[in-house]
C-alpha positions in Angstrom: 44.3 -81.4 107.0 42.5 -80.8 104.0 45.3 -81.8 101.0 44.9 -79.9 97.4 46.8 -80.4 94.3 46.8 -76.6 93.6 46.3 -73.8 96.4 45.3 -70.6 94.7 45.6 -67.3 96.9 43.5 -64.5 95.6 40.2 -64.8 93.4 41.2 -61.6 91.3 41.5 -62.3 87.2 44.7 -64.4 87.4 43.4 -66.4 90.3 40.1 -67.5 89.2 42.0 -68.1 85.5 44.4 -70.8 87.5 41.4 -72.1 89.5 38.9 -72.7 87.0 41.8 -74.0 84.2 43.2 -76.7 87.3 39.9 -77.6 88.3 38.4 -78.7 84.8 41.3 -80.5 84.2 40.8 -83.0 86.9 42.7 -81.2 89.6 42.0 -81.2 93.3 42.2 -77.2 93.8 41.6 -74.8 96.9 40.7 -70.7 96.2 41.4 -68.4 98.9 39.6 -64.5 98.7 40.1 -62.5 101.7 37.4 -60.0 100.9 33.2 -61.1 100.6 33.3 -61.2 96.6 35.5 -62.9 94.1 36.9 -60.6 90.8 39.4 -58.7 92.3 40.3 -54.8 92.1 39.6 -55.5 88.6 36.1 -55.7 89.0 35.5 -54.0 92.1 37.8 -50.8 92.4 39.4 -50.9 88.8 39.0 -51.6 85.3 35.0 -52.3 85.2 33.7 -49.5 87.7 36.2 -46.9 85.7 34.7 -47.9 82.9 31.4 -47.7 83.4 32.5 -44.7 85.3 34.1 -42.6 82.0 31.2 -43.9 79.9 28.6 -41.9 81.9 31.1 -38.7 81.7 31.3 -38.8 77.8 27.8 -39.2 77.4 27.4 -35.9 79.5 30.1 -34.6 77.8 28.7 -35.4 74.6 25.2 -34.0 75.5 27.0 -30.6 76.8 29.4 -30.0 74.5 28.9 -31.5 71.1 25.1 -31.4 71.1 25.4 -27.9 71.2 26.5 -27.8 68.0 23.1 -29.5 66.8 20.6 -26.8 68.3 20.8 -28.7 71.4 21.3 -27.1 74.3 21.6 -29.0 78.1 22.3 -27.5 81.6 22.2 -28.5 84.7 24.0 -30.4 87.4 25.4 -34.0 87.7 24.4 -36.3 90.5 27.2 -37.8 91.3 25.4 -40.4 93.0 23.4 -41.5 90.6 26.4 -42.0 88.3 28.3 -44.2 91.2 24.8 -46.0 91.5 25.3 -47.1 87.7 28.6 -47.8 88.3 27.6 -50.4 90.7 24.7 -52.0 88.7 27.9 -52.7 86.1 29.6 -54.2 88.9 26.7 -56.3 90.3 26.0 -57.8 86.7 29.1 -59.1 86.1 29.5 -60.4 89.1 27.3 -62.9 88.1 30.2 -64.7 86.1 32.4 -64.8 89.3 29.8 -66.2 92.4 31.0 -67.9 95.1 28.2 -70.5 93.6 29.9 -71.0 90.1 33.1 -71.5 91.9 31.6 -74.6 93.7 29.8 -76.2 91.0 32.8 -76.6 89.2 34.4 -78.3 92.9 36.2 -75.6 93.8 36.7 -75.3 97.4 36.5 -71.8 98.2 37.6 -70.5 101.5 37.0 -66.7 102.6 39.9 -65.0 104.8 43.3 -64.2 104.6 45.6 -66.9 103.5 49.1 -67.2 105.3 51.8 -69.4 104.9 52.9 -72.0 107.5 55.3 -73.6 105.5 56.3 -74.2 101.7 53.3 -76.5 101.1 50.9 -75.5 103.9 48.7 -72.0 104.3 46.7 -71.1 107.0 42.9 -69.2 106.7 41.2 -68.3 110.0 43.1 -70.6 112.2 42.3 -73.7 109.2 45.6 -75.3 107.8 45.5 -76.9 104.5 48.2 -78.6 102.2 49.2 -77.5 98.7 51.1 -79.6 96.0 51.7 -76.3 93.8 50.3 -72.6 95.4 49.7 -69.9 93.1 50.0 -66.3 94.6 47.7 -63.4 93.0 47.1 -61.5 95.7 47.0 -57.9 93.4 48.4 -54.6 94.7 46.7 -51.7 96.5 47.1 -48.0 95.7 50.6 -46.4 96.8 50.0 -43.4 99.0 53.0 -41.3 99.5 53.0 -39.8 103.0 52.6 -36.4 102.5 52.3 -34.3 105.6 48.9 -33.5 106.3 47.0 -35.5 103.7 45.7 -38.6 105.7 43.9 -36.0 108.4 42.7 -34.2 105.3 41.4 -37.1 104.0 41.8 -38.0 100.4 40.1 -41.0 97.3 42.0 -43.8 95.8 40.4 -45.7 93.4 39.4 -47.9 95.8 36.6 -44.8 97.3 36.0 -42.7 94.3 33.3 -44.8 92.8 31.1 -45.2 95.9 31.2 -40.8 96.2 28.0 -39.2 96.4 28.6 -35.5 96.0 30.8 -34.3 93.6 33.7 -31.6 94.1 33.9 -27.9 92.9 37.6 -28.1 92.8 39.6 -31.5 92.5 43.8 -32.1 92.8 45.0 -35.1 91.6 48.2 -36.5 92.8 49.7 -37.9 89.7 49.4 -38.2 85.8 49.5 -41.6 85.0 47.2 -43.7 82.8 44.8 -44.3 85.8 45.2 -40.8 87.1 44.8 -39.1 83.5 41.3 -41.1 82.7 39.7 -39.9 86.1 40.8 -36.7 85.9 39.3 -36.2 82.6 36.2 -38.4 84.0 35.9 -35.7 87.0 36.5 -32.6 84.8 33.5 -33.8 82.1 31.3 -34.6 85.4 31.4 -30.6 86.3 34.8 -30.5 88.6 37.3 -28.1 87.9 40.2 -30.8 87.6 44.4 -29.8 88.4 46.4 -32.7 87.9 49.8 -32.4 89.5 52.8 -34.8 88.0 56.6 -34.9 88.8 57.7 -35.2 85.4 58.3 -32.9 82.6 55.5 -34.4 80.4 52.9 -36.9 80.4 52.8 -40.6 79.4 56.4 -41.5 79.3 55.7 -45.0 78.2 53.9 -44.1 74.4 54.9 -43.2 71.4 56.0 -39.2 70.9 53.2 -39.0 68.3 50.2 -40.4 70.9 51.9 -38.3 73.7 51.8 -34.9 71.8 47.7 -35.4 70.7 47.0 -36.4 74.3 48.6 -33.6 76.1 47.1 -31.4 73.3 43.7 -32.7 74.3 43.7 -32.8 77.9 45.2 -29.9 78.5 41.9 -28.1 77.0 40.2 -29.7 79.5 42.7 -30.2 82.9 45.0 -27.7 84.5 48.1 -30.0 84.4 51.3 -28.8 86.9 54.3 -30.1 85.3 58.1 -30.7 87.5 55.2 -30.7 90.6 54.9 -32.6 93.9 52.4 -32.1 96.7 54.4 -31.4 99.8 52.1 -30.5 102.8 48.0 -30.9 103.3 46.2 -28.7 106.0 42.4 -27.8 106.1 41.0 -24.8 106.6 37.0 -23.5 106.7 36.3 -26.9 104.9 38.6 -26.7 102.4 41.8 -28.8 101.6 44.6 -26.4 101.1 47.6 -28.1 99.2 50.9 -26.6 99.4 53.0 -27.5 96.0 56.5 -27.5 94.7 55.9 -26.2 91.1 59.4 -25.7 89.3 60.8 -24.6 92.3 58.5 -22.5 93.8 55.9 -23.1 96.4 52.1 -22.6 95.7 49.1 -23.0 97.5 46.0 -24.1 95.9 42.7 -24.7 97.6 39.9 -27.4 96.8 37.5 -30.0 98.2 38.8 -33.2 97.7 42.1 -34.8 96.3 42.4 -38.4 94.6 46.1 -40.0 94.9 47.1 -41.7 91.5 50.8 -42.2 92.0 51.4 -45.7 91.6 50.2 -49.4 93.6 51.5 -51.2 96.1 51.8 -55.5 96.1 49.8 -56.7 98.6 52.4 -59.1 99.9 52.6 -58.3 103.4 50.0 -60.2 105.0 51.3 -63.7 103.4 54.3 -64.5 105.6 56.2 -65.2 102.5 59.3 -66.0 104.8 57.7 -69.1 106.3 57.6 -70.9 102.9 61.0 -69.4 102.1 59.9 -66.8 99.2 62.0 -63.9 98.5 60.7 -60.0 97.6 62.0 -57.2 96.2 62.3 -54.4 98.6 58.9 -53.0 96.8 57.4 -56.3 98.1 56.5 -57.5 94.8 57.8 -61.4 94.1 60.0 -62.1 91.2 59.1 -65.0 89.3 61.5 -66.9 86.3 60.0 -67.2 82.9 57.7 -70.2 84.2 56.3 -67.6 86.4 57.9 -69.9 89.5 59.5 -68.2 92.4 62.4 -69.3 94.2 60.3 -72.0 95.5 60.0 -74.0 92.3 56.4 -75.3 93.4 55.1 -71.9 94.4 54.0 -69.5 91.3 53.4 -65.8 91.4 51.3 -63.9 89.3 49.5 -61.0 88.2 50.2 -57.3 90.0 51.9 -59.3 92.6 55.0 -59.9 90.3 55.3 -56.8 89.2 55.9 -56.9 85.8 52.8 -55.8 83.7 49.7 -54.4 86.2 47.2 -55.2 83.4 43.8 -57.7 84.2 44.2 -58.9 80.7 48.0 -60.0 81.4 47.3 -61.6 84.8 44.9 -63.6 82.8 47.3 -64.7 80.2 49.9 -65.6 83.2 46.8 -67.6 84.8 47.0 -69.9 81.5 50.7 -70.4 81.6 50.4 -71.2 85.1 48.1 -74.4 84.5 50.0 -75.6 81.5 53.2 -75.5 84.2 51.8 -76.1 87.5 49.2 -78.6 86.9 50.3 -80.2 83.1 53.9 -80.2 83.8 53.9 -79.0 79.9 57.1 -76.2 80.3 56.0 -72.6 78.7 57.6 -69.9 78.8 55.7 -66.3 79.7 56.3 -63.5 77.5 56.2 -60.0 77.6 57.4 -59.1 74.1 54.4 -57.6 72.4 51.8 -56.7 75.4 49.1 -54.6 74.2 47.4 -52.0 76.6 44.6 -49.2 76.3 44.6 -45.8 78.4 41.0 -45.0 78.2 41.4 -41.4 77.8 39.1 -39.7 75.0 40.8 -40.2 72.5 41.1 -43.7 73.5 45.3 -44.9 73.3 46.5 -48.0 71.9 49.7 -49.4 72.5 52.0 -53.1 71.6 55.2 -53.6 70.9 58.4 -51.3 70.7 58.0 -47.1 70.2 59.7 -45.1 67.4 62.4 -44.3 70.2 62.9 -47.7 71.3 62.8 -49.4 67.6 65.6 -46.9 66.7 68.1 -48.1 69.6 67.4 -51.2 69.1 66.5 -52.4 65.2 68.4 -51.4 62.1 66.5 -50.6 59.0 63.0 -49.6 60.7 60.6 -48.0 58.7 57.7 -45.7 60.3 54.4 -45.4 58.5 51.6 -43.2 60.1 48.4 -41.7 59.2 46.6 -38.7 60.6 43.0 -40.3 61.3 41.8 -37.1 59.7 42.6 -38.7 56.0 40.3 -41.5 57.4 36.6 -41.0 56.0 34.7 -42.4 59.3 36.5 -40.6 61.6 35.6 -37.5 59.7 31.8 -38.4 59.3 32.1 -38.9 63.1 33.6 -35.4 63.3 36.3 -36.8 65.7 39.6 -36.4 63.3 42.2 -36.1 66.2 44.1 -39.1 66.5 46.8 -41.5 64.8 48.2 -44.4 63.7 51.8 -45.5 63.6 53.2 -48.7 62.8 56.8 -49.3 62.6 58.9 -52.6 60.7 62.0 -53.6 60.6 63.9 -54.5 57.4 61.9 -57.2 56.7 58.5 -55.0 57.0 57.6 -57.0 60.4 56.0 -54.9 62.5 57.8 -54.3 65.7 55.4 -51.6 67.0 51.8 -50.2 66.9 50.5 -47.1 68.4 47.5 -45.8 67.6 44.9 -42.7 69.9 41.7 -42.1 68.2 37.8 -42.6 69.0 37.8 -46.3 69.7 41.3 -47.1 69.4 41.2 -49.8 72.0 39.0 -51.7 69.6 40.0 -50.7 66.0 44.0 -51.4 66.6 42.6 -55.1 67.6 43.2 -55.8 64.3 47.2 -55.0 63.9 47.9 -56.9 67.5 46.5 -60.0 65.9 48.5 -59.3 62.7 51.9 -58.7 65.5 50.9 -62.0 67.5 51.1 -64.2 64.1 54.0 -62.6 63.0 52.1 -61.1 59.7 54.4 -58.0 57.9 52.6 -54.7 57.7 51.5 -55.2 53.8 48.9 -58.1 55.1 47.2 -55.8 57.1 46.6 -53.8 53.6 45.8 -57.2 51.3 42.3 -57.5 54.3 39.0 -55.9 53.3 37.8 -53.1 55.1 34.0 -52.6 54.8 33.6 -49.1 54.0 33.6 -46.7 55.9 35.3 -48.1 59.5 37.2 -47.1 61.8 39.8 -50.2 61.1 40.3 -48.5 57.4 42.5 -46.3 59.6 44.9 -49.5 59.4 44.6 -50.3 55.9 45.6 -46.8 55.1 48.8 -46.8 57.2 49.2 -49.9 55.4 48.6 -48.7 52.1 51.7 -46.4 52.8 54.2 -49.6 53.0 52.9 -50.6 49.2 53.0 -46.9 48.0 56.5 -46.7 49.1 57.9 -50.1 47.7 55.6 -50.4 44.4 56.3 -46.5 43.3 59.5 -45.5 44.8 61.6 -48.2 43.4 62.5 -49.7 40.0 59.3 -51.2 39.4 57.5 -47.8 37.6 60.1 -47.6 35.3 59.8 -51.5 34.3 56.1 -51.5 34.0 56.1 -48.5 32.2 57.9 -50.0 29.5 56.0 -53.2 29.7 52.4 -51.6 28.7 53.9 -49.6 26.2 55.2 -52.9 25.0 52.0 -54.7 25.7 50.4 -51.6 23.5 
């Protein structure tokens, strides 16, 4: 039996982060991927192919809609598979980084198949036991599909078939309004399909800031049909078509299209592992809670990414990854947190989120102070002729900033700045003592900024003392 000082299950983000970090530190470590390519959904099903994905709908977007205003006038059809073909040319680049080949040269064993355990110490891959000091878990999660009657003989896209599709629908229903459901929707609907998006709730993006949520819903809803208080209750075909009965506030509705892509959550993909051969308890979700050391109940065995459950973001299973190897193979205790996670919906307008909302900063600091600009009083968003958007930072007594929310053209990017600032613990004026070379998009922060030093320089005692100082110093 082949005997490893670390045992890492899944070669998504987190997985190859623990693998790589163990093995240049001298460790002895194993890397189990049950499908042909390492990167995970991440690179495969997820965050790269979506992108590449909602880049090629803005620029047809762009060519269609804003060049229009220049003189320019374009019509036609898209190919939907030539988009998906780019799409996978993104794919197949970076895949590069994460060969089977790269793996090995930095001795790496790598073993293909599913991984199952035997015991505490010992999983099994295609009938081959081997032995693991510590065993890191990052299996990922798979796309919840409710069971709707009808849909599965209907047939229906996850994110996991949507980017290999060659023709693209007249008329598409979404199931769902989330952050992945919203930025193909929008995708679909600048691609030519007539896009209704049905969500249970009363509104959309629960998780952001009231601001961000009210310009979002204001833009999409000029391009999406979105069914609020909805849920999709039966699936039949008929001639062709997909006819979807719906629940909407109450009453039933029929609406008719050609395809549907379910959005309405993910799934761990713990049930292959025989967790209760090594002991490890689930939730009944199946996802694996961990301690602040990201250690399951089996001290030695660590869970992370998706499969925890507690942010589904690439860039946090990366950060857990880190922890992991400082823990696991170190023995140097750190502590994971979850305090100020950024994330980015990739709508158009782009949303930027970290730290606490207006609603949460009031239940839970005294003394907060909200500053926000609209980015129309931003010069480069104007040149750019793309004014709808935000920023709102909120501070607590001390003017530390607790929160950051920002939705504008290239928020994702811009608002990189104020996460820094919240990571080292910097108070909002910093972020106005910076340069900004004139005229960025970041100047939307400086601005916000500006409002902290406005409000403490003018509104206070100190106007009335320097007043009387220069008419002394006169």
């Amino acid at each position: 039996m082949n005997k490893y000082d670390v045992i890492v299950i899944g070669g998504g983000a987190g997985g190859l982060t623990v693998a790589s970090g163990a093995s240049s530190l001298g460790a002895k470590v194993a890397l189990i991927e049950k499908e042909k390519h390492l990167g995970g959904d991440c690179l495969h099903v997820g965050c790269v192919p979506s992108k590449a994905f909602i880049q090629a709908s803005k620029e047809i977007y762009s060519a269609r809609v804003n060049a229009s205003s220049l003189g320019l006038e374009v019509t036609g059809h898209v190919s939907l598979k030539k988009v998906n073909e780019r799409v996978q040319q993104s794919i197949a680049t970076i895949q590069e980084h994460d060969s089977d080949e790269r793996l090995s040269s930095m001795g790496i064993d790598l073993y293909k198949g599913l991984g199952r355990f035997t015991s505490n110490h010992t999983v099994d891959i295609n009938g081959k036991e081997i032995y693991g000091k510590r065993i890191v878990i990052s299996t990922g999660s798979r796309p919840f599909v409710p069971a709707i009657e009808g849909l599965k003989e209907a047939g229906y896209w996850t994110n996991e078939q949507i980017f290999h599709q060659e023709n693209l629908p007249k008329e598409l229903l979404v199931i769902g309004g989330g952050p992945i459901g919203l930025e193909l929707s929008q995708a679909m609907a600048r691609l030519g399909a007539q896009v209704t998006v049905v969500e249970r709730n009363k509104t959309l993006l629960n998780n952001e800031d009231d601001a961000v949520q009210k310009i979002a819903l204001d833009v999409l809803e000029h391009e999406l049909s979105i069914w609020f208080n909805s849920d999709v209750r039966e699936v039949e075909m008929k001639e062709g078509k997909k006819v979807v009965t719906i629940n909407k506030n109450g009453e039933m509705t029929q609406l008719t299209v050609d395809e549907i892509l379910v959005a309405v959550g993910r799934l761990p993909n713990s049930d292959h592992l025989q967790l209760e051969k090594a002991g490890i308890k689930k939730d009944r979700r199946g996802f694996i809670p961990t301690n602040e050391k990201l250690q399951t109940n089996i001290s030695h065995i660590y869970a992370i990414g998706d499969l925890n459950g507690k942010f589904l973001f690439t860039h946090v299973a990366g950060e857990e990854g880190k922890i992991v190897v400082q823990n696991a193979v170190l023995g140097i205790p750190k502590i994971m947190s979850y305090e100020q996670i950024p994330w980015i919906i990739y709508t158009d307008p782009e949303i930027c989120h970290i730290g606490l909302t207006e609603k949460e900063a009031i239940k839970k600091i005294k003394g907060i102070s909200i500053y926000e600009i609209p980015l129309g009083e931003v010069d480069r968003f104007l040149a750019d002729h793309a004014p709808n958007g935000t920023v709102k930072i909120i501070t607590d007594s001390k003017a530390k900033i607790v929160g950051a929310h920002g939705i504008g053209k290239g928020a994702g990017d811009w608002m990189q700045t104020v996460i820094f600032a919240m990571k080292q613990g910097n108070k909002i004026g910093d972020l106005s003592k910076m340069m900004y070379p004139y005229p960025n998009h970041a100047a939307a922060l400086q601005r916000t900024a500006d409002l902290y030093w406005r409000e403490k320089l003018f509104k206070g005692p100190i106007p009335k003392l320097t007043k009387k100082y220069i008419q002394w110093f006169r």
